[in-house]
N, C-alpha and C positions, 0 to 999 in steps of 0.2 A: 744239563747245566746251561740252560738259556736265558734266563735272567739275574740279573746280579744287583745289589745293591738296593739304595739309591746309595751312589756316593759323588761328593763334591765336585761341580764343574765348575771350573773360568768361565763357562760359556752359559752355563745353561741354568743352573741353581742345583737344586737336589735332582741328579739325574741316575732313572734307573736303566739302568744299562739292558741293551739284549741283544746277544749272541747267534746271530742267525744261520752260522758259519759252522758244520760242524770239522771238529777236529781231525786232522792237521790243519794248518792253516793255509785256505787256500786264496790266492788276493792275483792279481792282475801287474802286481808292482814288488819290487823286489828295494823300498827302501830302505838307503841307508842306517836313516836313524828309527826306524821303526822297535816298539817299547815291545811289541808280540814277539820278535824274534825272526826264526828264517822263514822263508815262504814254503811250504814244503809241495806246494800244487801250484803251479807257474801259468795263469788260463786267461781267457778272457771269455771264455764256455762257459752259460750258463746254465747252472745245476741246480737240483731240486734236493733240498736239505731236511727240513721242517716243514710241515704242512703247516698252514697257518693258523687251523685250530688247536696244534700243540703248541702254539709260539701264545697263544691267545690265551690256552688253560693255563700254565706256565707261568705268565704273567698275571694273574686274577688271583694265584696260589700268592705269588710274592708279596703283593698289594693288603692280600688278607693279614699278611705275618706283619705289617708294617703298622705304627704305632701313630697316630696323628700328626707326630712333630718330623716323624719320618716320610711321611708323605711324599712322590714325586711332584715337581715342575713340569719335567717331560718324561715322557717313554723315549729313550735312545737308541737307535743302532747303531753299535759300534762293534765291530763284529773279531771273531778270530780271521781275519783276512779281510775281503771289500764285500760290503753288503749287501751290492748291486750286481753281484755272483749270483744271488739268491733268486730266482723263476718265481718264487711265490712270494717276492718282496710286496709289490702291489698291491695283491689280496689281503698280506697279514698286516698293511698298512691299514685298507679301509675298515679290517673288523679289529683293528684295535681301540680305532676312531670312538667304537661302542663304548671305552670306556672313559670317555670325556676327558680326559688326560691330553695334551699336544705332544705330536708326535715329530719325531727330529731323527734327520740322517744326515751321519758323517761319513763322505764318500771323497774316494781320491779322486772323482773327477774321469776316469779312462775310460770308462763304460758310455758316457754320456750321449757316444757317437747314436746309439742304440736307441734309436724310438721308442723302443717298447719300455726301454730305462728311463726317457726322458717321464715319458705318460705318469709310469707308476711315480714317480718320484713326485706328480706334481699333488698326490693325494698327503703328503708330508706337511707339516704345517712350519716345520722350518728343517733346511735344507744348509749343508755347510761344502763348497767346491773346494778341495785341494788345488793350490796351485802354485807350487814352491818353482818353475822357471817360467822363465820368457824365452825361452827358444831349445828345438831340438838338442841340441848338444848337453847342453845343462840338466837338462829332463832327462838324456840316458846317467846321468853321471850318480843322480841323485835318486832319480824314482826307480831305475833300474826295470822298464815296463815290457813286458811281451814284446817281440821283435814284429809280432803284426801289427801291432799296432801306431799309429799315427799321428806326432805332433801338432799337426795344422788341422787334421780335419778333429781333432780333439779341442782345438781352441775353437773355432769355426762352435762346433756344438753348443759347446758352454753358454756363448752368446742367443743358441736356438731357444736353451732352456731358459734362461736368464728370463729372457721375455717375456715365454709365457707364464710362468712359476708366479701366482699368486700368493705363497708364502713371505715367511721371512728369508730372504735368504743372504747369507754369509760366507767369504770365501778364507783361507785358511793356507795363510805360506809360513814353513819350517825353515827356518834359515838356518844354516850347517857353516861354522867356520872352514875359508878354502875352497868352499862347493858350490856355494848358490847366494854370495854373500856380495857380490860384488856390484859397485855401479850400473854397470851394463845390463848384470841380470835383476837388478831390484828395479832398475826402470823400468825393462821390459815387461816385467811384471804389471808393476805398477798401471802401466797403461792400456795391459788386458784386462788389471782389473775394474779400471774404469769405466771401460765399457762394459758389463757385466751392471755395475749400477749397484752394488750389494747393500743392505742396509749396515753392515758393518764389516771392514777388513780386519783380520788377528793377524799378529806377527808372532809368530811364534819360534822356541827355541826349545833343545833338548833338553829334558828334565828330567827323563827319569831311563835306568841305562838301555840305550839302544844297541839295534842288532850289530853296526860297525863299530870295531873296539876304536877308532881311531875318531869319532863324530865326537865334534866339540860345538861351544855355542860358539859365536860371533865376539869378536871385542865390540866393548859396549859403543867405541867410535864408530863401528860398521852399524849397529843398531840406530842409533842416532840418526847416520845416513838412512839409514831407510825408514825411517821414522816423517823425514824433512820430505822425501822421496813422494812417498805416499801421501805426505799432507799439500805438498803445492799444489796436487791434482785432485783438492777436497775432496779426496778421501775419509769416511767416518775409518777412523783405524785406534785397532787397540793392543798392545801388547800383550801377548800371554807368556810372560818371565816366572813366573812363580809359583810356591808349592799351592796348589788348591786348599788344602786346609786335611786337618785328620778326624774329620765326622762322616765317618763310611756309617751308613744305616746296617744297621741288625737287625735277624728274624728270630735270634736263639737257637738255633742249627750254626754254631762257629764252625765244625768243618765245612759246610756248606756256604758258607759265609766265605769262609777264605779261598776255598776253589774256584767259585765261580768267578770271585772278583778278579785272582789272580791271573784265571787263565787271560785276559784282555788287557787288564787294568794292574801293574804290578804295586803293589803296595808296599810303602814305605813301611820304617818300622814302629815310629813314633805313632801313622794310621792304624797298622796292627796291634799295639800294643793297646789302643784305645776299641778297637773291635773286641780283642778277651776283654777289656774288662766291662764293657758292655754287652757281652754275653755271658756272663758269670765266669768267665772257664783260664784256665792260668797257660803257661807258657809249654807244659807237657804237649799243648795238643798240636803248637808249631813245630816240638823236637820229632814229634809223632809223623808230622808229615813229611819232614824233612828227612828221614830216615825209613819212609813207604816210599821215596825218590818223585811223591808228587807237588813237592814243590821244592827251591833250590833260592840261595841268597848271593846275591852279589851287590858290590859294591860300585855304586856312581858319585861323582860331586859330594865326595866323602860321606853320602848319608849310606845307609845298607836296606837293600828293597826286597822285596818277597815276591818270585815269579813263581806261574805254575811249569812243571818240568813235565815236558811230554816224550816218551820213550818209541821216537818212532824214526822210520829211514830218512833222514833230511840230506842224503846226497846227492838224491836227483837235481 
């Protein structure tokens, strides 16, 4: 299950997702509001998942299934955990490049210190930096990152890449009511991200249920502030408040369809509901999965979302 979709981005247009992470979820960050759930691999070790001719065949298979109006915009990594875990990111970048499609990573950023992450990253044709605080404190509260790891030479970095990164690149702060919402830290933000230079900042907010049961958005008076925040230091900034839309591309394989999306990307149900019916297939084959325990429904901002349910030790 490594590639999924295309389905709706705020960011990107029809993005087909790819999964370079294999399961459990291994990531470098332990955030709050993360829509994957617990981190069950806590690293900043870089592992060797997918060679990048299976990431390569994989996606050529999906491409094939896809219909012309389904087409991608981009190839994505958006991964079961941080992407930049992956030793063979760089390679499966450049031979995907073969299939003239533009290629996009969404990275929290902690890896960056890493040369050899910076390199590969730069064969990307757009690139998105997490960076939900401006200062140590705030960054354990909310990213929840590896204890080796380091808020100043992480910032320091970002700035290394910045530079040289001839893509598009974009950086990407989640604001949490209570956690990372405040004057102090939307400035300090604000002024890292400046000098970064990005062609677009996103502000973004929880939409779909995250790992902390208690992560709320921001009132919309705090949005505003950091809206004003980010604009006096011309800032190109945009909001991402809202649902992306529910035209998830189909291959006609619906369980396939629904697992892979789920496992990354949890799907609403008004999205699901339009996935059966553009696979031909009725609502048996959600009760089917939900009753095999691989995937499971909970309840956010009163809509009801469809995660995949993974049956493995998350108490480490």
């Amino acid at each position: 299950m490594i590639s999924f979709g295309p389905v709706p981005s705020r960011r990107l247009g029809k993005s087909l997702g790819i999964n370079n992470i294999l399961a459990p979820k291994v990531c470098s960050y332990r955030c709050v509001y993360c829509q994957v759930g617990k981190t069950a691999i806590h690293t900043t070790e870089r592992q060797l998942f997918f060679t990048p001719e299976a990431i390569y065949e994989d996606v050529k298979k999906q491409l094939v299934k896809l219909s012309p109006e389904n087409y991608p915009d981009y190839l994505t990594f958006v991964s079961n955990g941080e992407p930049t875990l992956d030793k063979n990111l760089g390679e499966t970048i450049k031979l995907l490049k073969g299939l003239n499609i533009p290629v996009a990573v969404i990275t929290n950023s902690s890896l960056v210190f890493n040369k050899a992450v910076r390199d590969e990253l730069q064969h990307a044709d757009w690139v998105s930096l997490k960076i939900d605080a401006g200062d140590k404190d705030t960054w354990e509260k909310i990213n929840h990152p590896v204890s080796s790891l380091s808020f100043e030479k992480m910032v320091m970095s970002l700035k290394l890449f910045a530079d040289d990164f001839r893509g598009t690149l974009c950086t990407e702060t989640m604001l949490v009511n209570g956690l990372n919402d405040t004057f102090k830290n939307i400035t300090n933000v604000s002024e890292l991200i400046r000098r970064l230079n990005p062609g677009k900042a996103y502000l973004a907010v929880p939409i779909r249920p995250p790992y902390g049961k208690s992560v709320k958005k921001p009132e919309p008076e705090r949005l505003n502030m950091a809206w004003q925040i980010f604009n006096d230091l011309n800032i190109c900034t945009e909001f991402l408040t809202g649902f992306e839309g529910n035209v998830t591309a189909f291959t006609g394989n619906i369980y396939e369809d629904i697992l892979n999306t789920t496992a990354v990307h949890p799907l609403r149900e008004d999205s699901l509901m339009n996935l059966l019916e553009n696979d031909n297939a009725d609502s048996q084959v959600v009760k089917s999965l939900i009753s095999q325990r691989l995937i499971r429904v909970v309840t956010y901002n009163g809509y009801k979302y469809y995660m995949r349910e993974y049956h493995l030790n998350m108490n480490k």
